[in-house]
Steps between C-alpha positions, in 0.01 A plus 500: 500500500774244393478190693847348492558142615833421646607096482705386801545183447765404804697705699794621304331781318363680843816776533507534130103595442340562834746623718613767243359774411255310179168508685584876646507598099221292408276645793597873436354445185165371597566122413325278671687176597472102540777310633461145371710279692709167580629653878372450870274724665820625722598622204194666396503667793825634491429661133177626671699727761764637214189646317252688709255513183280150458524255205337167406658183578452207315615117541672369164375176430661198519687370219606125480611381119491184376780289427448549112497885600848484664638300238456758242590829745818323557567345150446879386770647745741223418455586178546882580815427636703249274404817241601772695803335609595481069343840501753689732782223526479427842452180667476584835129603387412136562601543874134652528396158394470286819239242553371317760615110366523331850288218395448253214188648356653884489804391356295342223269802502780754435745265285164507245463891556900558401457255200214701361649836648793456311358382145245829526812718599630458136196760381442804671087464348488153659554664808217736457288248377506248793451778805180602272376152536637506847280830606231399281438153705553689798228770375270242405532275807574722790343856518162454596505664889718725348275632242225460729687766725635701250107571450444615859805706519451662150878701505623721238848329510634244656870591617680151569814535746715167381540390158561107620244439778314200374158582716469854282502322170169376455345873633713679282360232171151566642568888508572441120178328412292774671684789311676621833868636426759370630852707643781255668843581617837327481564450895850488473848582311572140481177359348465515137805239387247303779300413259194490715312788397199272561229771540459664126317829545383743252772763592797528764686777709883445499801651704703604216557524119753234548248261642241619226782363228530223730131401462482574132814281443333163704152569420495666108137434507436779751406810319728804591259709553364284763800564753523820720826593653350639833815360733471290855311641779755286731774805470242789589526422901882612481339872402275511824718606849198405675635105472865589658513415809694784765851346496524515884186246552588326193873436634391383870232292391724293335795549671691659251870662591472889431868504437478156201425532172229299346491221271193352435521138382193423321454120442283322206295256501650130585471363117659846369752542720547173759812553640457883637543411862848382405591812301309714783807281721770629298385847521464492893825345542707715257323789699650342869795409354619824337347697788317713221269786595149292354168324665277302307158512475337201378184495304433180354242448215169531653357166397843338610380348821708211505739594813841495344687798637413420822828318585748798332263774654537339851914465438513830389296690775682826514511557141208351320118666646214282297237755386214264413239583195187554700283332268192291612537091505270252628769292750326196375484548128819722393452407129124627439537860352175566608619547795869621473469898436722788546371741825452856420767520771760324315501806245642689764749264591590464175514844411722566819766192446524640192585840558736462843664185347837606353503202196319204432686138448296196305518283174331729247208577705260767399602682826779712267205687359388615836792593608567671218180721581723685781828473270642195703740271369361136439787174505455272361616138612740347194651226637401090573491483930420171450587258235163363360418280204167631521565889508736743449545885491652504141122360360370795723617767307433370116104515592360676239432838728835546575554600126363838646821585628691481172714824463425633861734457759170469804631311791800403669600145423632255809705261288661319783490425876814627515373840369268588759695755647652677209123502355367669814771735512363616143137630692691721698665650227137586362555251177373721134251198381246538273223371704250808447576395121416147527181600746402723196488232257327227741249745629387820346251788661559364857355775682189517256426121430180525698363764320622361163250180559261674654458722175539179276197306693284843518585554116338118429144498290 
């Protein structure tokens, strides 16, 4: 019997890996499995009633590095990015770069780490060469508990569920000393011009053969044969009719119109996207104003708990219904993703927006993928609500993962206020995109990418 141990080290990789159906795959064939984890025991529980079938449960140990430590992790990334940003000619790459400098010492601290960031940048090999000294210090200083438990547990493979969380790092060095392979995954589209694949592991499971040229292209060192295309177990809910909701309960519980269609503005998080309340305004009023046949339902980002469309959902009663994420938060911590988790309910919701919703409206949100799951048109937002020296939609659009879209035609572009209404007009006339296309490229195997990892992980010596 396999034992396969699952690292969750915060909340965001629940739906992905625990939720789906991973474990389901790895039980059927006779695995047995540890969850070691960074999450609440809410949490845990919730996991516990999605699988009827028991597993292990483990507490990650805590991680703390030193100054030093830091210093180097965030040298290296700085580093990372002044290269890729020569590397693929963008410079919006170094929008990922964003440090906390609100006081004297950090802007010291980080006006040292660009200094040396930016002389190792000019060598590809110096780059490699200070993260090995990085991960070496952090091998040699901080892995004891983790060793210590790697010795209880005594897994096959260790399957790690975010290739950035800081608290897996040390486990996944000590998993390396003992001999234990290693699989990670790339959690999202957007990650690898990130430059924070923190978490090095011996192998990885990717969505697509354009993210496995994508990996090969920022990190050369990887070996080839050391990346899996298995796909994103995030698109395989869209294949289950068990998560849509019946469209008479789903319409009265949130006081839907039968006789609207539905556009379902999905908002980003405040730093991506911090003017969406005022674009979800222009929306709403084009909608009153032109008397056109829509509702909205709002679905802001799940970790956007900040309580900014509250004043254009409350103007705009009649035509805007807020559909909240239900994801867990502590009310007095709302930062901590140990405790901020998606529900196993919130599949469903999501599942149902989804599929009644007629369109989705946001700045380049992930969301167009979804939809596209259901052949739904995504829009996307292309014009500056707001004029802002700090932000604006034309830097949006050069990030390196909207390069995906060259030669497709996958969304419907909004490129002015003014447009609303001729741009809606173009859903009803079921618009020929190339969203399946661009879906196809992103994510590969969606229906199967449960299986695909399950086989990789079983398939590990």
């Amino acid at each position: 019997m396999k034992k396969v141990c699952i690292v969750i080290p915060d909340g965001t990789g629940i739906r992905n890996y625990l939720y789906s159906n991973l474990m389901k795959h790895l039980f059927k064939n006779k695995c047995e499995i540890v969850l070691l984890h960074n999450i609440s025991s809410k949490a845990i529980a919730e996991i516990k009633k999605v699988h009827k079938q028991p597993f292990e449960v483990y507490k990650l140990p805590n991680y703390k590095e030193t100054a030093f430590q830091k210093f180097l992790r965030e040298t290296v990334c700085y580093a990372r990015l002044m290269y890729y940003k020569k590397l693929v000619n963008n410079a919006t790459l170094l929008n990922a770069w964003k440090p906390n400098t609100k006081s004297i010492a950090k802007k010291m601290f980080y006006k040292l780490v660009q200094f040396l960031g930016k002389l190792v940048s000019n060598k590809y090999s110096w780059v490699v060469s200070l993260e090995k000294i990085q991960l070496q210090l952090v091998l040699h200083k901080s892995t004891t508990l983790q060793k210590e438990l790697l010795k209880q547990i005594q897994p096959d493979v260790i399957f790690s569920t975010h290739q950035r969380a800081m608290n897996a790092l040390p486990l996944i060095l000590a998993a390396h000393q003992l001999g234990i392979e290693t699989v990670g995954v790339i959690f999202s589209w957007d990650n690898l011009p990130k430059a924070r694949l923190t978490v090095k592991t011996d192998s990885y499971v990717v969505w697509s053969s354009y993210m496995k040229k994508e990996l090969q292209l920022y990190y050369p060192e990887i070996d080839t044969k050391a990346i899996t295309i298995t796909g994103t177990p995030q698109f395989e809910f869209y294949f289950n009719k068990k998560f849509i909701l019946p469209k008479k309960y789903f319409y009265e519980k949130y006081a839907l119109d039968f006789s609207k269609k539905i556009l379902c503005f999905s908002g980003d998080d405040v730093r991506t996207s911090p003017f969406d309340p005022v674009y979800l305004n222009d929306l709403a009023s084009a909608i009153e104003k032109e008397n056109l046949p829509y509702q909205i339902v709002l679905r802001r980002a799940p970790v956007d708990v900040s309580g900014r469309f509250k004043e254009v959902v409350l103007k705009y009663p009649s035509i805007i219904k807020e559909i909240a994420p239900l994801w867990n938060f502590d009310a007095n911590n709302r930062t901590n993703w140990q405790i901020i988790y998606p529900t196993f309910k919130d599949v469903e919701l999501l599942v149902s927006t989804v599929y009644y919703a007629d369109a989705v409206v946001n700045v380049g949100s992930t969301m167009a993928h979804d939809f596209a799951m259901f052949g739904k048109p995504a829009i996307y937002l292309n014009y500056n609500s707001v004029v802002s020296k700090e932000w604006s939609i034309e830097t949006i659009y050069q990030f390196q993962h909207f390069r995906s879209m060259q030669g497709l035609n996958p969304v419907l572009w909004l490129d002015a206020k003014k447009e609303i209404k001729k741009v809606l007009n173009c859903v009803f006339e079921s618009p020929k995109l190339e969203q399946k296309a661009w879906l196809n490229l992103i994510a590969e195997h969606q229906k199967t990418a449960s299986t695909r990892i399950a086989k990789k992980l079983i398939s590990c010596t």
